[in-house]
C-alpha positions as CSV (number, residue, x, y, z in Angstrom):
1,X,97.9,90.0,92.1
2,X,99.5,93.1,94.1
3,X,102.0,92.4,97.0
4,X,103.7,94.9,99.4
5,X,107.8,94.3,99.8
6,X,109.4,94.6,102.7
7,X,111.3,97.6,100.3
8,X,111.4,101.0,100.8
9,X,114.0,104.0,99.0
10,X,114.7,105.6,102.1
11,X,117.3,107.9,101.5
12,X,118.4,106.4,98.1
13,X,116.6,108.3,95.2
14,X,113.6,106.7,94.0
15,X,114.9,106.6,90.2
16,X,117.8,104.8,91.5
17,X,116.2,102.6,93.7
18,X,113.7,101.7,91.5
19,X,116.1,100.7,88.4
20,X,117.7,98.4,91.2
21,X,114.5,96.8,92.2
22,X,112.9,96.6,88.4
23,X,117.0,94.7,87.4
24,X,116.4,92.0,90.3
25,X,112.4,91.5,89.5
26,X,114.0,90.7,85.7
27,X,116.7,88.4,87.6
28,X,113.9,86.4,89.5
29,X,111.3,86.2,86.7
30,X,113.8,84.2,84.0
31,X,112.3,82.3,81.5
32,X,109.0,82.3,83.7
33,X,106.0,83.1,81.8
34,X,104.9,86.2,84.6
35,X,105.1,89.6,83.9
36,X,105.8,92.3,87.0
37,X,105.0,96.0,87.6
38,X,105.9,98.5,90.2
39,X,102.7,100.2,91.0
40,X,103.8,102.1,93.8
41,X,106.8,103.6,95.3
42,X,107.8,106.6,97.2
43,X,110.5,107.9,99.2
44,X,109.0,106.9,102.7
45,X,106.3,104.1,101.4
46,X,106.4,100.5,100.8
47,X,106.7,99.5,97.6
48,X,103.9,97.7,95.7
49,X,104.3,95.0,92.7
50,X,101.9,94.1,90.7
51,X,102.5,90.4,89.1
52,X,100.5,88.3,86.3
53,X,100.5,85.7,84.4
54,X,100.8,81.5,84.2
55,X,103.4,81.5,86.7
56,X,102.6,84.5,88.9
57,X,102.3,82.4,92.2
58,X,105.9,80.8,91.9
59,X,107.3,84.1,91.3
60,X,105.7,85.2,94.0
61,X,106.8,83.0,96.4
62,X,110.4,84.1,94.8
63,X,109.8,87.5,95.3
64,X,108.9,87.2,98.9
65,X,111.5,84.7,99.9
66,X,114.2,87.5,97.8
67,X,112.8,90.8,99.2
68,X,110.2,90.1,101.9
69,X,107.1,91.0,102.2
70,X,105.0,93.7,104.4
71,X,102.2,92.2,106.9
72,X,99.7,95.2,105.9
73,X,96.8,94.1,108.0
74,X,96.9,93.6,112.0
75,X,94.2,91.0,111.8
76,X,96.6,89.1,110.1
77,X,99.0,88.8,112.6
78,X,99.5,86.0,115.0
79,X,100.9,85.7,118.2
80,X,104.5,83.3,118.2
81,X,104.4,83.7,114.8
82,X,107.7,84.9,112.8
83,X,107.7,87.9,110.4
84,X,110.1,90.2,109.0
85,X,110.9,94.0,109.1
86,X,112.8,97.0,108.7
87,X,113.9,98.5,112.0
88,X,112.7,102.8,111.9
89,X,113.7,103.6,115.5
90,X,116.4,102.6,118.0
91,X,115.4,104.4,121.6
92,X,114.4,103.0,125.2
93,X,113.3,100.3,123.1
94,X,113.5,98.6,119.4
95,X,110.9,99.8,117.3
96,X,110.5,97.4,113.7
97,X,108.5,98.1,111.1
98,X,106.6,94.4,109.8
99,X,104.4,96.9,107.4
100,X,101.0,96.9,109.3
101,X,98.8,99.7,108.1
102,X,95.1,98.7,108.8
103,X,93.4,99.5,110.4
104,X,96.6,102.0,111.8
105,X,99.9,102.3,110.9
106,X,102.1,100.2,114.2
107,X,105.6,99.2,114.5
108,X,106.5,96.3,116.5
109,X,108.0,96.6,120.2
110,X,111.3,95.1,121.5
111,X,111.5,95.8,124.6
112,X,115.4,96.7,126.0
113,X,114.8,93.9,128.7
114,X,114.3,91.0,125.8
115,X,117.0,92.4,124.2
116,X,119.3,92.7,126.6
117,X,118.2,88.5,127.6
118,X,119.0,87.8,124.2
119,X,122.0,89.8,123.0
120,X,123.8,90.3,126.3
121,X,123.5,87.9,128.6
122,X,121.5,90.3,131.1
123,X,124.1,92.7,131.0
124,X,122.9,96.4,131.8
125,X,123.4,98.3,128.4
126,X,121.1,100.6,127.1
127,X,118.8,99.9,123.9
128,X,121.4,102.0,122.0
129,X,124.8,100.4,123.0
130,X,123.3,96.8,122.3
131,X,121.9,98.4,118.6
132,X,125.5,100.2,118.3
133,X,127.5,96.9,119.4
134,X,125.1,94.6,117.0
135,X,125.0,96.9,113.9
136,X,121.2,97.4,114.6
137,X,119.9,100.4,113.2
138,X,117.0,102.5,111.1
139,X,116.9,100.3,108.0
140,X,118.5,97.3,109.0
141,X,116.3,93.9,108.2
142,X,115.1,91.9,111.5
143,X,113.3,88.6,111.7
144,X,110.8,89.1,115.0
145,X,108.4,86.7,117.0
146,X,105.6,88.1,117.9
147,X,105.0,87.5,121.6
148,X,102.0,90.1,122.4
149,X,99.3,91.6,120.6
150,X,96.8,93.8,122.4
151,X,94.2,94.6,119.7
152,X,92.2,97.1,121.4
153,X,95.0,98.9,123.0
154,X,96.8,98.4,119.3
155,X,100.0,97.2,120.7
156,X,102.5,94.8,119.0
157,X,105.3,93.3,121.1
158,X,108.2,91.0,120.0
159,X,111.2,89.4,120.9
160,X,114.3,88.6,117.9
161,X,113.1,85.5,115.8
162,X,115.3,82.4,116.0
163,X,116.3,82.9,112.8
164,X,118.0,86.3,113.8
165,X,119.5,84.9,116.6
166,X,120.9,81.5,114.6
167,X,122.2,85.2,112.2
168,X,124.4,86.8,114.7
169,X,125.5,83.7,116.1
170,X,126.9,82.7,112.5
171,X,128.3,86.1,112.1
172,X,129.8,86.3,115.7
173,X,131.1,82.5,115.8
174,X,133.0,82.7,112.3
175,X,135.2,85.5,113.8
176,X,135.2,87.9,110.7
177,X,134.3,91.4,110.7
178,X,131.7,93.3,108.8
179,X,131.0,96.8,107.3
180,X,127.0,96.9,107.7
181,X,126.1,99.2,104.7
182,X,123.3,101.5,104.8
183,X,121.6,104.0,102.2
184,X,123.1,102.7,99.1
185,X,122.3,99.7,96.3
186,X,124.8,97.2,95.9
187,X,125.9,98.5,92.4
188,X,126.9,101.4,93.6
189,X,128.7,99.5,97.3
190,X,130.4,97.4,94.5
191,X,131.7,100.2,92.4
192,X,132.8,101.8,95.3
193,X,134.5,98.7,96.5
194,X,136.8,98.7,93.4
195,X,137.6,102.5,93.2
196,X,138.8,102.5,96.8
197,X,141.1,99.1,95.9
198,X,139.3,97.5,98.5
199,X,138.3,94.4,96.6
200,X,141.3,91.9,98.2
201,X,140.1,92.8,101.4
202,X,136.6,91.4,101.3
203,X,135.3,88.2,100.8
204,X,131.8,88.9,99.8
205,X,128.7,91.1,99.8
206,X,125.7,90.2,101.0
207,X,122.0,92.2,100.9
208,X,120.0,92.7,103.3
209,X,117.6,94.8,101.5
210,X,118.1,96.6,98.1
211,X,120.0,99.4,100.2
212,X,121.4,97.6,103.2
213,X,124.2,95.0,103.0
214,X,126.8,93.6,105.2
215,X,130.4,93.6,103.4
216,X,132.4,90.3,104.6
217,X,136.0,91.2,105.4
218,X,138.8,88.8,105.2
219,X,140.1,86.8,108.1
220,X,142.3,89.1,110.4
221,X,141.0,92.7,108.5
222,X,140.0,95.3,110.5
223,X,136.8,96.7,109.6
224,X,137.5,100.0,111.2
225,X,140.4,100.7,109.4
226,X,138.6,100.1,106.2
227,X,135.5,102.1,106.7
228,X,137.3,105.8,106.2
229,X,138.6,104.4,102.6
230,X,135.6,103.0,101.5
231,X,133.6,106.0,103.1
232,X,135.1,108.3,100.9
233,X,133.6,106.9,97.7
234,X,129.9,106.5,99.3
235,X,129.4,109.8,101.1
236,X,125.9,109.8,100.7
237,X,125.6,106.4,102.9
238,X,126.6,105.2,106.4
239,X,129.0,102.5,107.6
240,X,128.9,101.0,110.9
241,X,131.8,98.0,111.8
242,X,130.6,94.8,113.2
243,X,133.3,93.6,115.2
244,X,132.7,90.0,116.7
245,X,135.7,90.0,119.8
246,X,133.8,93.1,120.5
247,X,130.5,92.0,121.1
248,X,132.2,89.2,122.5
249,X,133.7,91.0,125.6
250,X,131.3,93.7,125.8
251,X,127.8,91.6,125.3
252,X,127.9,87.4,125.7
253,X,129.5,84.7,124.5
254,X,128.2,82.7,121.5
């Protein structure tokens, strides 16, 4: 059986990125009697696993729970359904790639007017100050609802999934603040966590995708102020603050 994760390299090198994905495949597998392959992967492309054996459809229900998985066919997608994908463009509008390639390669639309209904209150900001105030940017992982699909016009249009909603509001509601991490694998966040002596001034890490992940600070640490130190050890990647008193003045309240 070959599945398509929700899993790309992006910017991170592809030897890199794939000795990440290959340790957390090991991880997953255990003791299961399954054997995995990565069959395809490139800088810009999806990458493919190939999985067999006696246990192969647990593991991949693991692996898709873990690292998502890529809707490849439009035919396959349903209207109010949920699915998951990586966001590619922030401009007028939200553009997030759910992996559809057949019978055409399509992103999914968020408008700026559902976004600004559900992140703002109604409050005029643009497409980019709601992305900038919410952390949302190329790479970032989005759950969507799909709430249009024109087939012959080949159109895909979507509003934020519950799910990502119930997200923020966790995020927002708990009051700490967050370095959203992006172009870099979690080893190499965590090594750089402990060169720049920043480890007693986070909670935890959490991944969003195998280069994406959201650094919890603790309570009353600005994640402003942290960003330069930690910045200087991962100059290859890009750190954005989520600040929830921001987004709380600026956007709604939660």
């Amino acid at each position: 059986m070959q599945i398509t994760l929700l899993q790309k390299p992006g910017k991170v090198s592809v030897k890199e990125f794939s000795a990440t994905l290959e340790e957390s495949l090991s991880k997953l597998r255990g003791e299961l009697s399954v054997t995995t392959k990565l069959v395809q992967l490139s800088g810009n492309e999806w990458a493919k696993v190939e999985i067999q054996g006696e246990d192969s459809e647990v593991v991949t229900e693991l692996i898709s729970r873990e690292f998502g998985r890529a809707q490849s066919d439009l035919a396959q997608i349903r209207v109010q359904e949920n699915y998951e994908g990586i966001v590619d463009a922030v401009g007028a509008n939200l553009s997030v790639d759910i992996g559809v390639q057949k019978p055409t390669r399509l992103s999914v639309n968020l408008d700026l007017k559902g976004l600004r209904a559900q992140l703002s209150d109604g409050k005029p900001l643009s497409c980019k100050e709601v992305a900038d105030l919410y952390c949302i940017r190329p790479g970032s992982r989005l759950a969507v609802r799909i709430t249009r699909l024109d087939l012959d016009r080949r159109t895909i249009e979507a509003w934020l999934a519950d799910s990502q909603i119930q997200l923020f509001s966790q995020w927002i509601t708990c009051g700490l603040e967050r370095i959203q991490v992006f172009t870099c694998t979690r080893q190499s966040l965590e090594n750089a966590l402990r060169k720049a002596a920043l480890e007693r001034d986070v909670i935890s890490v959490e991944t969003n995708t195998l280069t994406t992940h959201s650094v919890v600070c603790k309570l009353g640490t600005d994640a402003i102020g942290l960003i330069p130190k930690l910045g200087s050890k991962l100059r290859k990647s890009e750190l954005e603050p989520f600040v929830p008193k921001r987004i709380l003045q600026r956007c709604r309240q939660w």
